[in-house]
C-alpha positions as CSV (number, residue, x, y, z in Angstrom):
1,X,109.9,112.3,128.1
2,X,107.3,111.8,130.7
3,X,106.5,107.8,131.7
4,X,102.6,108.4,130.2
5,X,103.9,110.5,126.9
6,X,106.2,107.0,126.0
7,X,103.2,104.9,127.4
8,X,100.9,106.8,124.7
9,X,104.0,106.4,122.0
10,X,104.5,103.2,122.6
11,X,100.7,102.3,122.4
12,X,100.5,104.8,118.9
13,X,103.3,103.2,117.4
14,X,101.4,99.4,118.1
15,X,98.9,100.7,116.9
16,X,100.7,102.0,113.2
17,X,102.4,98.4,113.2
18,X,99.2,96.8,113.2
19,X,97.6,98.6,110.6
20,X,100.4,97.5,108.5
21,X,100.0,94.0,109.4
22,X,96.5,94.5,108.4
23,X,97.6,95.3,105.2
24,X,99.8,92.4,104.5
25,X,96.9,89.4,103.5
26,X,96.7,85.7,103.6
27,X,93.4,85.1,103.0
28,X,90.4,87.7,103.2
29,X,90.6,89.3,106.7
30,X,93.3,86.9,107.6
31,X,96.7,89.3,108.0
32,X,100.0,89.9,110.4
33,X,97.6,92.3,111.9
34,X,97.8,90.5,115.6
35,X,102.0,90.4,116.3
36,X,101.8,94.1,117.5
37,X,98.8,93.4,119.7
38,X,100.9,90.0,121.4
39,X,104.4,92.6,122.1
40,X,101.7,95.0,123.5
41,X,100.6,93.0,125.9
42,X,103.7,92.0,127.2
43,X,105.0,95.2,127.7
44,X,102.1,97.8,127.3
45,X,99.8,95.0,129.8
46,X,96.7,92.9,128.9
47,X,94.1,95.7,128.1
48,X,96.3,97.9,125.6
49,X,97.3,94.2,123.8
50,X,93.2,93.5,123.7
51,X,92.3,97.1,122.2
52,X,95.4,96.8,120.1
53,X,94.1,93.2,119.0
54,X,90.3,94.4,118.6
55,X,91.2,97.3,116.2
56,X,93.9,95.9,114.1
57,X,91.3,93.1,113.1
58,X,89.1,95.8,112.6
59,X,90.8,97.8,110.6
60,X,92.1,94.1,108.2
61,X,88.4,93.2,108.1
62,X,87.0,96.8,107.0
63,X,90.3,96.3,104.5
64,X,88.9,93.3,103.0
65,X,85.7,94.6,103.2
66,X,83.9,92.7,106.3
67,X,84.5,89.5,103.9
68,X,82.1,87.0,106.7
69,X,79.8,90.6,107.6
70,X,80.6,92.7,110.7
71,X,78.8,90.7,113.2
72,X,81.1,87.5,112.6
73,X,83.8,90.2,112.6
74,X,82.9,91.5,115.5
75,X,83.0,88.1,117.4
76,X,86.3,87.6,116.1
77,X,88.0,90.5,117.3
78,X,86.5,89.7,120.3
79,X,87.9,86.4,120.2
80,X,91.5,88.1,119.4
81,X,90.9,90.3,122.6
82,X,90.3,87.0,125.2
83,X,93.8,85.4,122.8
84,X,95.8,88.4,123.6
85,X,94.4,88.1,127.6
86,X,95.5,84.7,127.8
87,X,98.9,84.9,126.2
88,X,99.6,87.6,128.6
89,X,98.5,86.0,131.5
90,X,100.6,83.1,130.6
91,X,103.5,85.3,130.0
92,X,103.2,87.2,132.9
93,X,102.1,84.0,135.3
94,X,105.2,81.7,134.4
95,X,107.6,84.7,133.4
96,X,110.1,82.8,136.1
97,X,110.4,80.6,133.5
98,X,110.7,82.4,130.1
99,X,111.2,79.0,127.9
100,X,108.1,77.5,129.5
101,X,105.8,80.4,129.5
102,X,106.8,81.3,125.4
103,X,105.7,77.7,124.6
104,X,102.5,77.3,126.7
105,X,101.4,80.7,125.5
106,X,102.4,79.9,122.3
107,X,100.1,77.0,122.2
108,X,97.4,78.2,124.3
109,X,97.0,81.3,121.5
110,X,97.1,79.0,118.5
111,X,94.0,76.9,120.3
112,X,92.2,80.1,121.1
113,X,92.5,81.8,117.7
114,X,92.5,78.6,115.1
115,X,90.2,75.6,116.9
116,X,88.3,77.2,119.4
117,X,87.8,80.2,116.9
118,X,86.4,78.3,114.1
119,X,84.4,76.0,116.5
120,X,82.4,79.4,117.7
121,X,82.2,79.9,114.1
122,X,81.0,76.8,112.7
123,X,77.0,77.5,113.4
124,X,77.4,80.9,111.3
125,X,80.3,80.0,108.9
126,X,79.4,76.1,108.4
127,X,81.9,74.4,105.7
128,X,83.6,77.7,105.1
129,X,85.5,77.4,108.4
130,X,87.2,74.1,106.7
131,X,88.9,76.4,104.3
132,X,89.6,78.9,106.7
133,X,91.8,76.3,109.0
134,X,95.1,76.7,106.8
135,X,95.3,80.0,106.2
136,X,94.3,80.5,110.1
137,X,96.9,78.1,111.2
138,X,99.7,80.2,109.1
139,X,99.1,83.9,109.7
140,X,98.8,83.0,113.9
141,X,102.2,81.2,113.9
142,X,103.2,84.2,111.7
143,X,102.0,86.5,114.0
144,X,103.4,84.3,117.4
145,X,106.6,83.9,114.9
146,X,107.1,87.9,114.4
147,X,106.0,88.8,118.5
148,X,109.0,86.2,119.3
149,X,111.7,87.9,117.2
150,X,110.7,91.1,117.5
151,X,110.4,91.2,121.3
152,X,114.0,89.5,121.2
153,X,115.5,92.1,119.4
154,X,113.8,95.1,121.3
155,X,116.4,96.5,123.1
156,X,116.5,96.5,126.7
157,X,115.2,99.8,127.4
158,X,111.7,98.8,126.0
159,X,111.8,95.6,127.3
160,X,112.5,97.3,131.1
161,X,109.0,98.9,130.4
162,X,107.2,96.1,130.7
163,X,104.3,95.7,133.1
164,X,104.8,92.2,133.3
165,X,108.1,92.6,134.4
166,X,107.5,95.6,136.6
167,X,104.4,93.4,138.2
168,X,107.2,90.7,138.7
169,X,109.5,93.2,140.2
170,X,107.2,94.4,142.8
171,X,106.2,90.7,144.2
């Protein structure tokens, strides 16, 4: 098989697992929809991990039927998309130091996608972003907890294909 036919398996099959995270609910739109878009931008690269991010909460919000209306959904995704960025520029930036750059990414994602998300959401959302906090706070350490043990257990092979650690190789 051909490096871009596993590129495009590899993204297809991110893809899949997010849908199915889409379907497994916490709260409304809130789902395991974002772990697949996390692996895929460690080894897929930032902008696979931001379209994988922007459709799978897509597809959980269209699930739950655009619960806070498409526009709010719409900014959200697009606050997935910068989360995904970040962790993967984290990842890739301190990759020297794996325990370091898991932890600060770790963090920097929960900020981006529970405070600073429901901050950007307070004017249109008001009180409801209150009630959203726990369930938010959950699913992303859910979703940080899953991209943690299933990128340890990918086997080496897949984990080779990583752009982060091709970019690494090649400095």
């Amino acid at each position: 098989m051909n490096k871009k036919t596993k590129e495009m398996t590899l993204i297809a099959l991110m893809i899949a697992l997010s849908i199915l995270g889409a379907n497994i609910k916490l709260l409304g739109s809130i789902a395991l929809d974002s772990f697949p878009a996390f692996i895929s931008t460690i080894i897929l690269g930032p902008g696979v991990g931001m379209m994988v991010a922007f459709f799978g909460h897509m597809v959980s919000a269209m699930l739950s039927g655009f619960p806070s209306t498409l526009p709010i959904h719409l900014m959200i995704a697009t606050m997935m998309m910068l989360c995904v960025f970040v962790y993967g520029y984290i990842r890739k930036k301190y990759s020297r130091y794996p325990v370091m750059s898991k932890v600060v990414s770790i963090a920097v994602a929960f900020i981006i996608n529970v405070p600073l998300d429901l901050l950007l959401l307070y004017p249109f959302l008001k009180e409801v972003v209150f009630v959203l906090f726990v369930p938010l706070t959950i699913a992303t350490f859910a979703n940080l907890f899953l991209t943690e043990v299933v990128y340890a257990c990918l086997p080496s092979k897949i984990k080779n294909y990583s752009k982060i650690q091709q970019d690494m190789k090649g400095h």
